[in-house]
N, C-alpha and C positions, 0 to 999 in steps of 0.2 A: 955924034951920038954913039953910044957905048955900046956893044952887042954882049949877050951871055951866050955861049954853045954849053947845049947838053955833056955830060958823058959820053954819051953816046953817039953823039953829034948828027941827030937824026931831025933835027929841027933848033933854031934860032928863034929867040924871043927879046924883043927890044926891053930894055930899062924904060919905067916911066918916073926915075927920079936919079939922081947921081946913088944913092943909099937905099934902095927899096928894104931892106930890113929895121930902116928908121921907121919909113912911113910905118908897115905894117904892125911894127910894134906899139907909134904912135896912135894906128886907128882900133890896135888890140884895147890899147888900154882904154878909150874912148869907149869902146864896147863892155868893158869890163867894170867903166866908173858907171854907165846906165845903166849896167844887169845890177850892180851892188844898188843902185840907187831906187830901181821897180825891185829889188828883192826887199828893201828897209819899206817900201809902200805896201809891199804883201805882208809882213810881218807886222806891220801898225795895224793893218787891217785884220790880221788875223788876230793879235790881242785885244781888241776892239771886243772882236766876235768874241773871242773866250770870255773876255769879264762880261759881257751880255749875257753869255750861257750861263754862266756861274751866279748871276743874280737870278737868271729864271731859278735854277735849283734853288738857289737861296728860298725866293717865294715858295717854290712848291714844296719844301719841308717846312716851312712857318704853317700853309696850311694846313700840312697831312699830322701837324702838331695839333693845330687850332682841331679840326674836326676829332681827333682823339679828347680830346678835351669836353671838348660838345658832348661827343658817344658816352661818357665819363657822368657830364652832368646831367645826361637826358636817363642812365641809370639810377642814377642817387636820385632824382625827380620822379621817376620809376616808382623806386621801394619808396619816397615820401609818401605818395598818393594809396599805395598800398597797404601803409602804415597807418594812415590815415582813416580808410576806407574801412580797416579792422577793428579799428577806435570806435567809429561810428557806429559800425554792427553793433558792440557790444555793447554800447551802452541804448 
């Protein structure tokens, strides 16, 4: 079995491989392919939620059109009735 001394040489700590800079580079990267891989599931999930948000707005400007429109023909129905109503007087 292989021993490491400090610098300092104030403590010894055993190898748990012939290469411990393999392993821990091999378990970096293991860590590194599941962060990239829960980072691509928050980003799906996050554009999910954008194009959801982005339909709501969609809707609520179709509405805040539609009810202009309404406001629109509920005035011209307005002056009709008005027009109408003077017509009637006078004759």
């Amino acid at each position: 079995m292989s021993y490491q001394i400090s610098n300092n040489n104030t403590f010894t700590t055993a190898l748990t491989s012939p290469n411990p800079y393999i392993t821990r580079k091999l378990n970096n990267m293991e860590e590194a392919r599941i962060m990239k891989e829960e980072r691509n599931d928050w980003m799906k999930i996050y554009h999910k939620m954008l194009k959801g948000l982005e339909a709501m707005i969609d809707v609520q400007k179709q509405i805040r059109d539609m009810i202009k429109i309404v406001e629109e023909a509920n005035t011209t129905i307005t002056e009709i009735e008005g027009t109408i109503l003077k017509a009637s007087n006078n004759n």
